[in-house]
C-alpha positions as CSV (number, residue, x, y, z in Angstrom):
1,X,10.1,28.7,14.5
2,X,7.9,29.5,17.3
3,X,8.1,29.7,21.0
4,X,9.6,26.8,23.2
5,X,6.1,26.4,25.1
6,X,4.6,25.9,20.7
7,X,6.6,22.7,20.7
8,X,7.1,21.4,23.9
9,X,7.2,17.7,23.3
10,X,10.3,18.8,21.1
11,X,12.2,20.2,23.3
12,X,14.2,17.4,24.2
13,X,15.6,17.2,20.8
14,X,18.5,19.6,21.2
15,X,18.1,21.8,17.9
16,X,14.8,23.6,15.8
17,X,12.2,20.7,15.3
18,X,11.9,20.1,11.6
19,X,8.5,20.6,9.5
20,X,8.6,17.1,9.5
21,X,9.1,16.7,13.0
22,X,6.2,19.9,13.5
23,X,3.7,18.6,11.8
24,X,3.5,14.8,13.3
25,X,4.4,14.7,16.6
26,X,2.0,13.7,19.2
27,X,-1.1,14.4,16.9
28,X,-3.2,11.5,18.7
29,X,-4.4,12.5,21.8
30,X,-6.5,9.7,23.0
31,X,-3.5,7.4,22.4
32,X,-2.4,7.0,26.0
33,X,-5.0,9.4,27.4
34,X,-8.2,7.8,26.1
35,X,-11.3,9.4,24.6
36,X,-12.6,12.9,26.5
37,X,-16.2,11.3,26.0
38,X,-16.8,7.5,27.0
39,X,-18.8,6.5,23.3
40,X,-19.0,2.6,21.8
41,X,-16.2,3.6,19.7
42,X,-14.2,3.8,22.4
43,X,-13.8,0.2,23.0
44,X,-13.2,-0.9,19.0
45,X,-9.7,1.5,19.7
46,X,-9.4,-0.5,22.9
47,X,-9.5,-3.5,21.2
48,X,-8.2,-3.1,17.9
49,X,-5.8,-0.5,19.0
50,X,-4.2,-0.8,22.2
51,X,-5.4,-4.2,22.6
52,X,-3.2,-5.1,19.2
53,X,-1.3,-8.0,19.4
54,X,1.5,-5.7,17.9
55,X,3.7,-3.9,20.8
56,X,5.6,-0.6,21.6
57,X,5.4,1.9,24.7
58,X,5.5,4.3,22.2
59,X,4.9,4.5,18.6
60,X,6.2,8.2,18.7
61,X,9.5,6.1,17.9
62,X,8.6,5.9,14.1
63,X,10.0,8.0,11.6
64,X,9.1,8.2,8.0
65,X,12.6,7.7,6.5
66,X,11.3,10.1,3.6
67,X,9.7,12.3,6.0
68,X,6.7,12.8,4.0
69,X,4.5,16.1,5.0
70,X,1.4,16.7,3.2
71,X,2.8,19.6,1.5
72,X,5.9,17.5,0.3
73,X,3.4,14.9,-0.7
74,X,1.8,17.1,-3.0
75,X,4.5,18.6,-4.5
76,X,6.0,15.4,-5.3
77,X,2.9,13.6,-6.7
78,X,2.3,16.7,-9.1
79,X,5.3,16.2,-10.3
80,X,5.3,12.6,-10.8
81,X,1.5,13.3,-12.6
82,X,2.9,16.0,-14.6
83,X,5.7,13.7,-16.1
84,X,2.9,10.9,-16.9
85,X,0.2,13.2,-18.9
86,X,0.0,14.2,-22.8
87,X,1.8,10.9,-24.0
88,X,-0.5,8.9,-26.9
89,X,-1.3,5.6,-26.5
90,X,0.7,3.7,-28.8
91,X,-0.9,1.5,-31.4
92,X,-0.8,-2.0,-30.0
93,X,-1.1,-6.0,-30.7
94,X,-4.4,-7.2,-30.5
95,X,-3.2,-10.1,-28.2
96,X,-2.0,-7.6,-25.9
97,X,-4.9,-5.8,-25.5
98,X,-6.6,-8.7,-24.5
99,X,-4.5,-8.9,-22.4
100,X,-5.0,-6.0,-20.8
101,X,-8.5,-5.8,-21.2
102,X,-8.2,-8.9,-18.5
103,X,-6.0,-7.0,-16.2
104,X,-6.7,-3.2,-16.0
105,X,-10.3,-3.1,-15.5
106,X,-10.7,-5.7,-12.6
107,X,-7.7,-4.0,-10.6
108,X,-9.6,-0.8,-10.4
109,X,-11.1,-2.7,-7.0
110,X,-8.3,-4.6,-6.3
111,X,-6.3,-1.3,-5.6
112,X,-9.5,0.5,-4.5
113,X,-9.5,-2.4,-1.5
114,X,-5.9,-1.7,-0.7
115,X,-6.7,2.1,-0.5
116,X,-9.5,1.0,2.1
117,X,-6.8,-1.2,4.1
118,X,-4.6,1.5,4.1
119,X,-6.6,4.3,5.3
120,X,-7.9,1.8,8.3
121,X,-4.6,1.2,8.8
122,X,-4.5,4.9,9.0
123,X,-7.3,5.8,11.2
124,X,-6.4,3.1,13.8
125,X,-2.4,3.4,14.6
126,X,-1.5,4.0,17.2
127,X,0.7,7.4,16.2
128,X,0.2,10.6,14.0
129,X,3.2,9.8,12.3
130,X,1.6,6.4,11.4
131,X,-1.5,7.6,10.5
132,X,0.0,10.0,7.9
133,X,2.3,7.8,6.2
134,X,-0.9,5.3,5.5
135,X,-3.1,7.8,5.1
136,X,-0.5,9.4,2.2
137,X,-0.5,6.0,1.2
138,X,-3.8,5.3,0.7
139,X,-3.9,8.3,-1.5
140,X,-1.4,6.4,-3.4
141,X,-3.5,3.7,-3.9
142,X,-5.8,5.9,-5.4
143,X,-3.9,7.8,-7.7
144,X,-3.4,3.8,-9.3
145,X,-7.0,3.3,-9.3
146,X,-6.8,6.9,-11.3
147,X,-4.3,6.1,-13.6
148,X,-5.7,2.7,-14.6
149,X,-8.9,3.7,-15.2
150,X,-7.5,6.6,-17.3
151,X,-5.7,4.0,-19.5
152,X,-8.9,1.9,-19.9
153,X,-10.7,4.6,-21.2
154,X,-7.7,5.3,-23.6
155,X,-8.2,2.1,-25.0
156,X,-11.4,2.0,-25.2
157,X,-10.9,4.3,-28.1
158,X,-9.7,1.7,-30.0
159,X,-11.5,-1.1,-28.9
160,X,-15.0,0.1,-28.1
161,X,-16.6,-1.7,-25.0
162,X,-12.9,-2.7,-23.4
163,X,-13.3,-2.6,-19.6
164,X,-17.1,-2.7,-19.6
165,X,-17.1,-6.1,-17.8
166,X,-14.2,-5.1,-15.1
167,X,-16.9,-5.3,-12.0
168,X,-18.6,-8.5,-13.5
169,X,-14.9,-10.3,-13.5
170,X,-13.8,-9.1,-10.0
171,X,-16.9,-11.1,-9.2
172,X,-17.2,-14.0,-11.2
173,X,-13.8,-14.7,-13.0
174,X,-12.1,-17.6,-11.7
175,X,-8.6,-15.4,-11.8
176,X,-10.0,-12.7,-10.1
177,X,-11.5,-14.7,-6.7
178,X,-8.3,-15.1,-4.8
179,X,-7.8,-11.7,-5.6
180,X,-11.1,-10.1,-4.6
181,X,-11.1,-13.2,-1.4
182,X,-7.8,-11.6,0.0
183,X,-9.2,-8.2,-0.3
184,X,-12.5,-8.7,1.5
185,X,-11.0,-10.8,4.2
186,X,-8.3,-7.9,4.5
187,X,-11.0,-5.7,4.9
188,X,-12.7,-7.6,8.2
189,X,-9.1,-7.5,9.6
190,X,-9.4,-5.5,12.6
191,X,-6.4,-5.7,14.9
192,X,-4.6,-2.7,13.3
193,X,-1.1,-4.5,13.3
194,X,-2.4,-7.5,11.4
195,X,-3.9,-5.3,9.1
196,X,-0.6,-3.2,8.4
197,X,1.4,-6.4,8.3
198,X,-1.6,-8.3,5.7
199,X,-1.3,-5.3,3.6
200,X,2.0,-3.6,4.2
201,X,4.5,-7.1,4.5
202,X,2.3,-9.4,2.8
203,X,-0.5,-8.2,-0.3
204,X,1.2,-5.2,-1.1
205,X,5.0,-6.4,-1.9
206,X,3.5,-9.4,-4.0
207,X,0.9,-7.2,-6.0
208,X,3.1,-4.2,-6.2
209,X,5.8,-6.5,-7.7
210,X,3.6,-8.0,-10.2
211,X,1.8,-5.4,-11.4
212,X,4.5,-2.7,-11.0
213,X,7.5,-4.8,-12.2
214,X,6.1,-7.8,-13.9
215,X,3.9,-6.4,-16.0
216,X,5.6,-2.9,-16.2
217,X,8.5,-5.4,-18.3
218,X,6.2,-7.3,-20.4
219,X,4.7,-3.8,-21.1
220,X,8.2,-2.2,-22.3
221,X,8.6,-5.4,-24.6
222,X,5.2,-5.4,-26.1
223,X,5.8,-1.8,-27.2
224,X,3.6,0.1,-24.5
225,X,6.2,2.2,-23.4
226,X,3.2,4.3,-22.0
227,X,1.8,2.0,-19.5
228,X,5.6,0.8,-18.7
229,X,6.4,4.7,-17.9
230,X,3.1,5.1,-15.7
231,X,3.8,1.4,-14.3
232,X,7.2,3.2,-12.8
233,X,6.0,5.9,-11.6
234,X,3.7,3.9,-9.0
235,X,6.1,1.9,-8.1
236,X,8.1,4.6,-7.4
237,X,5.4,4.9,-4.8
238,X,5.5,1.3,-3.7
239,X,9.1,1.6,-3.2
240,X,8.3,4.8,-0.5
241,X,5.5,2.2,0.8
242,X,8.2,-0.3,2.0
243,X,10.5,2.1,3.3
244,X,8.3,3.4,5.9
245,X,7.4,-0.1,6.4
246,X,10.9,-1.4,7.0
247,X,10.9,1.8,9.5
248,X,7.8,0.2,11.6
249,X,9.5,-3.0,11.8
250,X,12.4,-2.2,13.5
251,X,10.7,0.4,16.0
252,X,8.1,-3.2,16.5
253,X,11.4,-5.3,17.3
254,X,13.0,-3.0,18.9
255,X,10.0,-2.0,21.3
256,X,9.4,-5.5,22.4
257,X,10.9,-9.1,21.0
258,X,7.8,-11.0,21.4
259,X,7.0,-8.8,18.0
260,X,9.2,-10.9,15.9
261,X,7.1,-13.9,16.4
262,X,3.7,-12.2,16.6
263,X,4.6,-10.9,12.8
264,X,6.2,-13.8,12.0
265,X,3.0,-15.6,12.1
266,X,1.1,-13.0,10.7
267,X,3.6,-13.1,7.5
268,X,3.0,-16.8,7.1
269,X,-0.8,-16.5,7.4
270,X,-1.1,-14.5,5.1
271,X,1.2,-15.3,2.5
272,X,-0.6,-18.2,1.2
273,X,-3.7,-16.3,0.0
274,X,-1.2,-13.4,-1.0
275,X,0.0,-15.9,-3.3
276,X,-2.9,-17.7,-4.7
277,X,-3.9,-14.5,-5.6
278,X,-0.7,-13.7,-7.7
279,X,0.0,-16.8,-9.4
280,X,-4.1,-17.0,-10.3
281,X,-3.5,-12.9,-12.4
282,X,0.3,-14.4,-13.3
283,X,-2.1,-16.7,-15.6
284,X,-3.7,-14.0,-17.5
285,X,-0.3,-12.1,-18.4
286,X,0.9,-14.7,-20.3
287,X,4.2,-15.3,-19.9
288,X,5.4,-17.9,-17.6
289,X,7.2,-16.9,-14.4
290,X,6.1,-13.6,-14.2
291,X,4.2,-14.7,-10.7
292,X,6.5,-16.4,-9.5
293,X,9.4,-13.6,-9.6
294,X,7.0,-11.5,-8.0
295,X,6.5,-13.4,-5.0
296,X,10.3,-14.1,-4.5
297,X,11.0,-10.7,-4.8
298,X,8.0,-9.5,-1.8
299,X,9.8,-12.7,-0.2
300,X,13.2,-12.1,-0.4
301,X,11.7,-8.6,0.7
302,X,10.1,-10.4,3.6
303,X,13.4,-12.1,4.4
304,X,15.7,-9.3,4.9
305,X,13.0,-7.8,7.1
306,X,13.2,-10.9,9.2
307,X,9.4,-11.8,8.7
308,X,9.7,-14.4,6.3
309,X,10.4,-17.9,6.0
């Protein structure tokens, strides 16, 4: 395990430090402390980082309730990968195709922008611990860009052409723009807590729900028990993303009670484009209601947490 002076900001704990524990604890060391070298960067931390509306003495608090290491990242991932590949695409409705057609293709940068949330997220919190679980997260996000893509291209076996247009309607179709709005302004969201709680409490509980549940049902009753099986699997991942969410939360209100309000209107702002964005997609699945359970669920979500209205 090491000697006492190895982990000395452990020592406190009583017992061995676990490889959780080890591996991020007090990574940060301009957090507090400042950077060694005065550059311009300097001050976007001081702003966005310390200067964050958000609160705590110390984020050190934090504890990924799964607490995810790299190395139990991996292993758990392969896993999950190794469970998803060497299934057939089963043959499929032409109506739902077109459906999908719609769907997959433009949410290749719909996740792709929440990958980019999450790893600012990442590189500006305030904690190691923080900046691992969105960093892991953002990997996540990308491992759903992966698999979506992967099932275009398996339909495009069948349906030459299918997916071509995905970066022509995440610009131009009117069911895509609150979509693609919400991700760009997300992405010029600089305080690092409003950025955590646009993503983490607002876009992704909504999105996650929709395309993860919604659409994972409407999958298994069309027949594509393939995309309903790789639908679970990430949301299996979602499910890990709102966990260590919930654990940020109640550090935040615990650390100072002016937090509950400054996320409370953070929750609200954001919820209305969160969802015009859903209910714009929930027309393109089809069936109705399938946006509207979403956001209940992310807001019942939201409500429990004590961030919603």
């Amino acid at each position: 395990m090491g000697s006492l002076s190895t982990y000395w900001h452990l020592a406190d704990l009583g017992r061995p430090p676990t490889d959780y524990e080890i591996a991020t604890s007090r990574l940060l060391y301009h957090v507090g402390r400042g950077f060694e070298v005065d550059v311009p960067l300097a001050d976007w931390y001081r702003r966005h980082q310390a200067g964050s509306a958000l609160r705590c003495d110390d984020w050190e608090r934090f504890h990924d309730p799964r607490q995810t290491t790299y190395a139990a990242y991996v292993a758990g991932r392969a896993a999950s990968e190794e469970a998803l590949d060497g299934g057939a695409p089963p043959a499929l409705a032409a109506d739902w195709v077109r459906v999908l057609a719609q769907l997959l293709p433009p949410a290749l940068y719909l996740f792709h922008g929440l990958q980019m949330v999450s790893a600012y997220v990442g590189q500006m919190a305030p904690s190691g611990r923080l900046t691992i679980a969105a960093a892991l997260q953002a990997a996540d996000e990308m491992r759903a860009v992966e698999r979506l893509a992967r099932r275009t291209a398996a339909l495009r076996s069948a349906e030459p052409g299918l997916g071509r247009d995905g970066k022509s309607r995440w610009q131009t179709d009117p069911a895509w723009q609150p979509a693609r709005r919400l991700i760009e302004t997300m992405l010029v969201t600089y305080d690092w807590g409003e950025a955590f709680a646009a993503a983490n409490l607002c876009a992704k509980p909504a999105l996650d729900a929709f395309f993860w549940q919604q659409l994972r049902e409407l999958a298994q009753h069309r027949g594509d028990a393939l995309l309903g099986a790789t639908f679970a699997s990430l949301a299996e991942d979602a499910a890990w993303h709102r966990a260590w969410s919930e654990a940020l939360v109640a550090v935040a209100f615990q650390a100072d009670a002016a937090n509950r309000d400054t996320l409370a209107e953070w929750v609200a702002k954001w919820n209305r484009p969160v969802h015009e964005a859903v209910r714009a997609l929930g027309r393109l699945a089809g069936p109705a209601g399938a946006a509207e359970a979403a956001i209940e669920q992310a807001s019942a979500w939201q409500r429990r947490l004590e961030v919603g209205r």
